[in-house]
C-alpha positions in Angstrom: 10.5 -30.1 -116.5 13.0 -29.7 -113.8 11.5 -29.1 -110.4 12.8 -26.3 -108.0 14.0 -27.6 -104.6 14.7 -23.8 -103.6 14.4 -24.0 -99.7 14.8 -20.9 -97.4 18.0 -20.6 -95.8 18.2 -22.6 -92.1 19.4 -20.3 -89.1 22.3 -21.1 -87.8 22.5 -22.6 -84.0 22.9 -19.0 -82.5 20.3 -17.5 -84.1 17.4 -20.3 -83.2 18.7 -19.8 -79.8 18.4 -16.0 -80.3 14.5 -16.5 -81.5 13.8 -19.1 -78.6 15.0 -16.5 -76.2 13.2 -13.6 -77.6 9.7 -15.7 -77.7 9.6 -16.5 -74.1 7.8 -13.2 -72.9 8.0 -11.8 -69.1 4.9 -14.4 -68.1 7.2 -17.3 -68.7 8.9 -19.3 -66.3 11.6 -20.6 -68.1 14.4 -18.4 -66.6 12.7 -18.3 -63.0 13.9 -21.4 -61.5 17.3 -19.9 -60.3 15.6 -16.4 -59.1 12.8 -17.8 -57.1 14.7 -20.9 -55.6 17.1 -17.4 -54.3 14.0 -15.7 -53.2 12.9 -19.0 -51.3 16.0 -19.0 -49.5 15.9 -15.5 -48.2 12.4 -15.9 -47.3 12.6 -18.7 -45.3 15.7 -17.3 -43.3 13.6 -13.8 -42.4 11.2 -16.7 -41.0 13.8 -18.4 -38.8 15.2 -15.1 -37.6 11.7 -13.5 -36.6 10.6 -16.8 -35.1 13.8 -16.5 -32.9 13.0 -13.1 -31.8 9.9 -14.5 -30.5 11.2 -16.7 -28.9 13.9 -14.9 -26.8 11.1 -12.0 -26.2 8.7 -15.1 -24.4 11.7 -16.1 -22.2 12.8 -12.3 -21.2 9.0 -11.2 -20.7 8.6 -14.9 -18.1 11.7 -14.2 -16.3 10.7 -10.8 -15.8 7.1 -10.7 -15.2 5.6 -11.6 -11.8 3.6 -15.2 -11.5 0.0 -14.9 -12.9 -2.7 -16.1 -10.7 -5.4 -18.5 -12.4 -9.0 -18.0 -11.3 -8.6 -21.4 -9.6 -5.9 -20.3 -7.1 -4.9 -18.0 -4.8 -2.6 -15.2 -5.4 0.8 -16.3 -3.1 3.2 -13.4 -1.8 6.6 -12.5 -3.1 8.8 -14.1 0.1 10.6 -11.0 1.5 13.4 -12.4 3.4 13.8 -9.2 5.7 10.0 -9.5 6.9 10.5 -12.7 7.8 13.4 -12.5 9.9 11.6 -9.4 11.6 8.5 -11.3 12.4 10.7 -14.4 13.6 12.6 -11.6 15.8 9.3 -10.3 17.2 8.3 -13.4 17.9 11.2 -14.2 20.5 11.2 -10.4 21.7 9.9 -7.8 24.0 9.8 -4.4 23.5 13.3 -2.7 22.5 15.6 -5.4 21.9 19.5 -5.0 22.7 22.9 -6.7 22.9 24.4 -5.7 26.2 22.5 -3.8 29.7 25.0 -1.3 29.1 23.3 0.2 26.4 20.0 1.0 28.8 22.1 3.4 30.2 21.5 5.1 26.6 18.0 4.2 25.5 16.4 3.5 28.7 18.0 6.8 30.1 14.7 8.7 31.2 12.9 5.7 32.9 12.9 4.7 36.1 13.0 0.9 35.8 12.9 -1.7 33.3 12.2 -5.2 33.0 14.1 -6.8 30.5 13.3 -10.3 28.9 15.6 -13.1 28.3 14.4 -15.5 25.9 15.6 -19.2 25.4 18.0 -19.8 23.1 15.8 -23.3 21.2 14.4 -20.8 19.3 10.3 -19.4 19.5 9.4 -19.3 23.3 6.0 -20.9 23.7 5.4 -18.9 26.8 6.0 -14.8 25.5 5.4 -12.8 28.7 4.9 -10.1 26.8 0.9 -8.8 27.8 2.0 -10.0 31.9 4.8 -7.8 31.5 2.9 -5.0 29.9 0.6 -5.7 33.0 2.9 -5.2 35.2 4.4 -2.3 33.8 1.3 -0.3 33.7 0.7 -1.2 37.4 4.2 0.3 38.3 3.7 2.9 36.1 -0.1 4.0 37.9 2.6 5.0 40.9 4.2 7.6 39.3 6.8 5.8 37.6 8.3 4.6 34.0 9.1 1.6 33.3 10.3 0.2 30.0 10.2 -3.3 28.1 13.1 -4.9 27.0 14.5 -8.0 24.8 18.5 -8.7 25.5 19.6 -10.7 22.4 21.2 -14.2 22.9 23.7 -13.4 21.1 25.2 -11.0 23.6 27.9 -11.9 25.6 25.6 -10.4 28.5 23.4 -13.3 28.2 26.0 -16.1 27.9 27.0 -14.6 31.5 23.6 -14.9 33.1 22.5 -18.2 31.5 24.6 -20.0 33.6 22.9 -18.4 36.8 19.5 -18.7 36.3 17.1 -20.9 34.3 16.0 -19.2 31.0 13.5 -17.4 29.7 13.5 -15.4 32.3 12.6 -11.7 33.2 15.2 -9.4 34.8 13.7 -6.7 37.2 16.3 -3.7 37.2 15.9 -0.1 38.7 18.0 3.0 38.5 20.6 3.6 41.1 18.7 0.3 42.9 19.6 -2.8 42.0 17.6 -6.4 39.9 15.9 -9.2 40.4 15.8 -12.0 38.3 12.4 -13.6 37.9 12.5 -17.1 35.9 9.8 -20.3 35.5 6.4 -19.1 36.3 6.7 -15.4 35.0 3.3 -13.7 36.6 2.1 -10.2 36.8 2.6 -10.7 40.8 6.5 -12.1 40.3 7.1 -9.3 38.1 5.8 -6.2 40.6 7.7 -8.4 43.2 10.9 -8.3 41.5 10.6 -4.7 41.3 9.8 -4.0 44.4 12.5 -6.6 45.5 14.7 -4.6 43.3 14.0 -0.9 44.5 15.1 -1.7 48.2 18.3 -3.2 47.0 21.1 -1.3 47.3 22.7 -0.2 44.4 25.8 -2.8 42.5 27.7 -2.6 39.6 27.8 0.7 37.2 25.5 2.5 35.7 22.5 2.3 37.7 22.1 -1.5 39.0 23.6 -3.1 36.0 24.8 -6.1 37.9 24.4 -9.8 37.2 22.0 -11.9 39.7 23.9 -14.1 42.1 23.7 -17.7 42.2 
């Protein structure tokens, strides 16, 4: 009997490609290596670019943000270059300060007298007279008159001219329409009330109400 060798008929190459393709459901992973390598990429540069944000936000908010203070330390001032050079200035200074004895004729218009301060030129004066000068103001002043405190800055051209005529710091005693004394070394309450007095029975010199330079 002649046997029957009748096999089905093989798929071509395209169509067993076809069947593979159509068997490999949504859950398989066959296809995915392209789409989530992609997805990898993009995921990891959205990390990179937040991280940098971070970043540049930490620098701008420790530039701009004041120093914090630990529990261990104490809290420092901001240095405020203004107040300093005020305080330094108070330090070396009397009362009103000015650059030239002109200008009492302005501020020092309704006073009688004034003693005005001349401070060395090395810098802080270890020796500020200004409580004996207060002192002696207030005991001109119980005699009916007023009597103001003054500072003349060294760098006037006012005090250039006296510093070669009398040792500094030194206190000047000036009256209106009067004349000045100069009082220099040991500045006492006495010296001071001296050099007014000295100065009221001078006759008047120079312009402006005994605005004249002390004499060698």
């Amino acid at each position: 009997m002649k046997s029957s060798n009748k096999n089905p008929k093989q798929p071509d190459n395209m169509e067993l490609l076809k069947q593979q393709a159509s068997a490999c459901g949504s859950e398989c992973g066959c296809h995915a290596t392209g789409i989530q390598s992609k997805t990898r990429r993009i995921i990891g540069a959205l990390v990179i670019v937040a991280a940098m944000a971070m970043v540049a936000r930490a620098v701008v908010k420790s530039n701009a943000a004041p120093p914090q203070t630990s529990e261990q330390a104490f809290a420092l001032p901001i240095a405020d270059t203004n107040s300093i050079a005020a305080a330094q200035a108070a330090e070396t200074s009397v009362g009103t300060r000015i650059g030239t004895l002109a200008e009492l004729n302005a501020v020092a218009a309704k006073l009688d007298a004034v003693f005005v301060f001349l401070p060395g030129k090395e810098g802080i004066s270890s020796n500020l007279p200004a409580a004996t000068m207060n002192k002696a103001a207030r005991t001109i002043e119980a005699q009916g008159k007023k009597i103001g405190l003054f500072t003349l800055l060294p760098s006037s051209h006012d005090y250039d001219q006296i510093e070669g005529q009398i040792s500094l710091p030194a206190v000047l005693a000036m009256v209106k329409g009067r004349g000045m004394k100069a009082i220099s070394g040991d500045i006492t309450e006495t010296k001071l009330v001296q050099g007014y007095l000295a100065a009221s029975s001078a006759g008047g010199c120079g312009t402006g109400g005994g605005g004249c330079c002390p004499k060698k």
